[in-house]
C-alpha positions as CSV (number, residue, x, y, z in Angstrom):
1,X,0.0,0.0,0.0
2,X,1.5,3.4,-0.4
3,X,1.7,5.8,1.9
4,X,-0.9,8.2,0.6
5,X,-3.0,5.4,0.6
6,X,-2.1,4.9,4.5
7,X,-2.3,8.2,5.3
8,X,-5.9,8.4,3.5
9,X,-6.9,5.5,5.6
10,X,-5.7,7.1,9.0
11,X,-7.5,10.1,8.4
12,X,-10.3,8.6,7.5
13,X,-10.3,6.4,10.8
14,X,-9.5,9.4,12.5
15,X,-12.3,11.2,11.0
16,X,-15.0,8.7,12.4
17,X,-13.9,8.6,15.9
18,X,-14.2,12.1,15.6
19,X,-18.0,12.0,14.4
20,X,-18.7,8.9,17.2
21,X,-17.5,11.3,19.7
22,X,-19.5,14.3,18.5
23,X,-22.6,11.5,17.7
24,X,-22.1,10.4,21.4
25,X,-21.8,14.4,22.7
26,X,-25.6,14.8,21.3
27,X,-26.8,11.5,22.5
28,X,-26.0,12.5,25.7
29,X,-26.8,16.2,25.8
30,X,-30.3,14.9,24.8
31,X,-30.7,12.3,27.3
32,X,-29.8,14.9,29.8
33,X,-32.2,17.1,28.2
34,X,-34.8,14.5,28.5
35,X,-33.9,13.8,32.2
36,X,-34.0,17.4,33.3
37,X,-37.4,18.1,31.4
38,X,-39.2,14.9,33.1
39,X,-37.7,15.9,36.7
40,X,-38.8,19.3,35.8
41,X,-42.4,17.9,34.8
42,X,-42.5,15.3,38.2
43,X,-42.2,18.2,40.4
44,X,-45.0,20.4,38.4
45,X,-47.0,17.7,39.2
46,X,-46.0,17.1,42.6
47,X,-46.6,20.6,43.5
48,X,-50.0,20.4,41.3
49,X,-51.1,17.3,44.0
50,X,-49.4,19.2,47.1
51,X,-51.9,22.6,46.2
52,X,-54.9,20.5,45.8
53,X,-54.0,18.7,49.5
54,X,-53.2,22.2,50.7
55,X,-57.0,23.5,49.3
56,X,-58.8,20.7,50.5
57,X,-57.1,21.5,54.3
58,X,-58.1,25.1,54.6
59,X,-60.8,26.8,56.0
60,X,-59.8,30.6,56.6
61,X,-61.6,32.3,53.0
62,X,-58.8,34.2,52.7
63,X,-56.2,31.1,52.5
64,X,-59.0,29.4,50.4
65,X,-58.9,31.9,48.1
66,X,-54.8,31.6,47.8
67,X,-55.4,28.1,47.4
68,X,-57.3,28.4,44.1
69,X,-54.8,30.5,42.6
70,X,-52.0,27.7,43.7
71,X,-53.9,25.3,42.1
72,X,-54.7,27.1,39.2
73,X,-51.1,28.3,38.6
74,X,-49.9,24.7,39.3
75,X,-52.1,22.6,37.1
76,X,-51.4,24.9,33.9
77,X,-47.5,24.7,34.8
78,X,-48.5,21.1,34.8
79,X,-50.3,21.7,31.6
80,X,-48.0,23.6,29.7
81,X,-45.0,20.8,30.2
82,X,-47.2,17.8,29.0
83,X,-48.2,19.7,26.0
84,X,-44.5,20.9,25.5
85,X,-43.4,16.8,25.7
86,X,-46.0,16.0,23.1
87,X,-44.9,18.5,20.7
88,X,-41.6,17.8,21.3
89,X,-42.5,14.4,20.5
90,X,-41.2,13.1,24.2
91,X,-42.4,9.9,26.1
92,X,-43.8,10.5,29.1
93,X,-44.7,7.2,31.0
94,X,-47.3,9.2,33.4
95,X,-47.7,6.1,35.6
96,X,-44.2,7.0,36.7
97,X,-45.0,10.2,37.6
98,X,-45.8,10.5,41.3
């Protein structure tokens, strides 16, 4: 083989492990996107289920009345994620969510 042949051959070599890194970098930056965006939608509907308990404990019309807007503001946080993972074409397993 001649060496321009060779050194062909090692740059090409060299050239895919370069895009398997750089394939590998975006597979994981998205699987950490992924992760962050499902913790980020368990705990909208954790604190969707924890202003619900808080409404259905208090009595005082004035707290009442802050519970509402928790819940409100809670459940269309809760809302706006599911509808961002479905047009961002994610999975969401919701029997995994809390």
């Amino acid at each position: 083989m001649s060496t321009n042949m060779v050194t062909r051959t090692k740059r090409l070599k060299k050239g895919s492990n370069i895009l398997d890194t750089i394939t590998n970098l975006f597979t994981t930056q998205q699987i950490n996107e992924y992760d962050q965006f499902y913790d980020a939608l368990e705990a909208a509907k954790r604190e969707w289920l924890d202003s619900r308990m808080y409404f259905d404990s208090v009595s005082d019309p004035e707290l009442v009345d802050y519970a509402i807007h928790m819940m409100e503001a809670s459940e269309t946080k809760y809302m706006y994620l599911l509808n961002k993972a479905k047009k961002e074409n994610y999975t969401v397993d919701l029997s995994r969510l809390i």
